[in-house]
C-alpha positions in Angstrom: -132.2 220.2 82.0 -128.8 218.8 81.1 -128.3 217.9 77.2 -128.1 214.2 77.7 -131.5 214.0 79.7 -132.7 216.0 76.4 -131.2 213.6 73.9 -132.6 210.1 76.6 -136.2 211.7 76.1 -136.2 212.0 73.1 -134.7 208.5 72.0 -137.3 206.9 75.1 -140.2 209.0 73.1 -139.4 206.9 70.0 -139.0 204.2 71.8 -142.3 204.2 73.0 -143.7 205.8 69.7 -142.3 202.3 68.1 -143.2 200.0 70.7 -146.6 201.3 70.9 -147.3 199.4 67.3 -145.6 196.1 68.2 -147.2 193.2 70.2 -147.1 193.0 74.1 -148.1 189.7 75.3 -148.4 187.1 73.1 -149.7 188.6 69.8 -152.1 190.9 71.6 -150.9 194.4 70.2 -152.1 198.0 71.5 -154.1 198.3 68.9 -156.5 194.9 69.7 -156.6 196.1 73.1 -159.7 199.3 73.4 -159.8 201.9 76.4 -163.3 200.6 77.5 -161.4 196.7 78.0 -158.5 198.7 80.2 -161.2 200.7 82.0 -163.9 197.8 82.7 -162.0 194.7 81.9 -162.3 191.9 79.5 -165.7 190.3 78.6 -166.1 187.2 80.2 -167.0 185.3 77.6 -163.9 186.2 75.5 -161.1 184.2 75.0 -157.3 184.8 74.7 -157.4 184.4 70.9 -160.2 186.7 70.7 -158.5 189.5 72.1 -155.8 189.5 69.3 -158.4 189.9 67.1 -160.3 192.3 68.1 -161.3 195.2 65.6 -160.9 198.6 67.3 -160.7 201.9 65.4 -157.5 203.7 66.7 -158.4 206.8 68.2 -160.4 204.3 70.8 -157.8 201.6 71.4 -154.6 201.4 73.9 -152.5 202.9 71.1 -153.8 206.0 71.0 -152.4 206.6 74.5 -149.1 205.0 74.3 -148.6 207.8 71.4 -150.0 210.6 73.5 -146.9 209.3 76.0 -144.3 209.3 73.1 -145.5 212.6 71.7 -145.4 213.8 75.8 -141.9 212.8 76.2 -140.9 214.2 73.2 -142.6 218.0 74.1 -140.4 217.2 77.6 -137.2 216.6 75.2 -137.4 219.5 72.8 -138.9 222.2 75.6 -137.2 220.8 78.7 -140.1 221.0 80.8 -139.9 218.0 83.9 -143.4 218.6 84.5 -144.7 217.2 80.6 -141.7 214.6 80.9 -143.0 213.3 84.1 -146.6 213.3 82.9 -145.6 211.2 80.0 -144.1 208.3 82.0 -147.1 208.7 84.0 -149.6 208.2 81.2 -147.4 205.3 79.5 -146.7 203.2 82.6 -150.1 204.0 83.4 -151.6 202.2 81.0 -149.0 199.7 80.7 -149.6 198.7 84.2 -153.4 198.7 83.0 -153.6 196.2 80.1 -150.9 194.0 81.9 -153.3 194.5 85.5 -156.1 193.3 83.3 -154.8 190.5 81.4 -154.0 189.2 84.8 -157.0 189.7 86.1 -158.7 187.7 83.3 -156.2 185.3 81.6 -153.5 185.1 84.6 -153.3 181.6 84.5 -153.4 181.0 80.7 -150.4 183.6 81.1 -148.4 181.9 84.2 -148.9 178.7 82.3 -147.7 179.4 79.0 -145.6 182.6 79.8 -142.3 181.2 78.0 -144.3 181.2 74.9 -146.3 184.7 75.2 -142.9 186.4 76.3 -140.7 185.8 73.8 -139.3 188.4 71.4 -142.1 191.2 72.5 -140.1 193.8 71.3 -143.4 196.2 71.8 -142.9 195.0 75.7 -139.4 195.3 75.6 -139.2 199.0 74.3 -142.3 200.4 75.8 -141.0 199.7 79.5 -137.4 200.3 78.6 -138.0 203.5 77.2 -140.2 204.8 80.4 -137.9 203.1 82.8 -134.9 204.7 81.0 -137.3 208.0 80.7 -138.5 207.8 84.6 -134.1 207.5 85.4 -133.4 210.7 83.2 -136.0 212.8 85.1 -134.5 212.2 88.2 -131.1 213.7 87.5 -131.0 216.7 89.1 -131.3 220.1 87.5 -127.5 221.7 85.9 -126.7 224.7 88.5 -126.5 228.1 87.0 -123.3 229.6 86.8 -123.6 233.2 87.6 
């Protein structure tokens, strides 16, 4: 890989890393949010509110993910392996995609309706899909050519 592609991974893995302990939506952070609500969905019965406060032990909750991205990306940045750089922005937009797929699916209009409010300064939004977008650009520059 070319130098700067190291150095963009590696400032997109703490990116992520960072963002990954901020809130997304509203006040919801990763941590509120537990793999079995991404997999399954949210309970019926629960409310907006409720999510935020959810109690969820961290090697169970959306976080725990998010991190395995950041420390992915990172491996990518320092080894220069495509393959662990691309699996990274798979996992992190993965479940990205997933908890914003869900909140949709369960809250959309609660979101549509009050999405000024809920959107403003998510810096844990902001820097998680800016650093895999800006991760996602730097592994599609091409390979440097060998010289001999």
């Amino acid at each position: 890989m070319r130098t700067f592609v190291h150095l963009v991974l590696f400032a997109c893995a703490i990116a992520v890393a960072v963002g990954a302990f901020l809130p997304l939506v509203g006040e919801i952070q990763p941590s509120d949010v537990a793999l079995v609500d991404l997999r399954d969905g949210f309970p019926t019965g629960i409310t907006f509110e409720q999510v935020q406060t959810q109690a969820v032990t961290f090697y169970r909750s959306m976080t725990a993910l998010l991190l395995l991205a950041a420390l992915l990306l990172l491996v990518a940045a320092l080894v220069g392996s495509r393959a662990v750089g691309w699996f990274g922005v798979i996992v992190g937009t993965g479940t990205t995609a997933m908890l914003l797929w869900r909140l949709d699916d369960r809250f959309g209009d609660f979101v549509r309706d009050n999405y000024a409010n809920l959107l403003t300064g998510r810096w844990g939004l902001y820097l998680l899909g800016g650093g895999l977008l800006l991760a996602l650009l730097a592994l599609l520059v091409p390979k440097e050519r060998s010289t001999t």
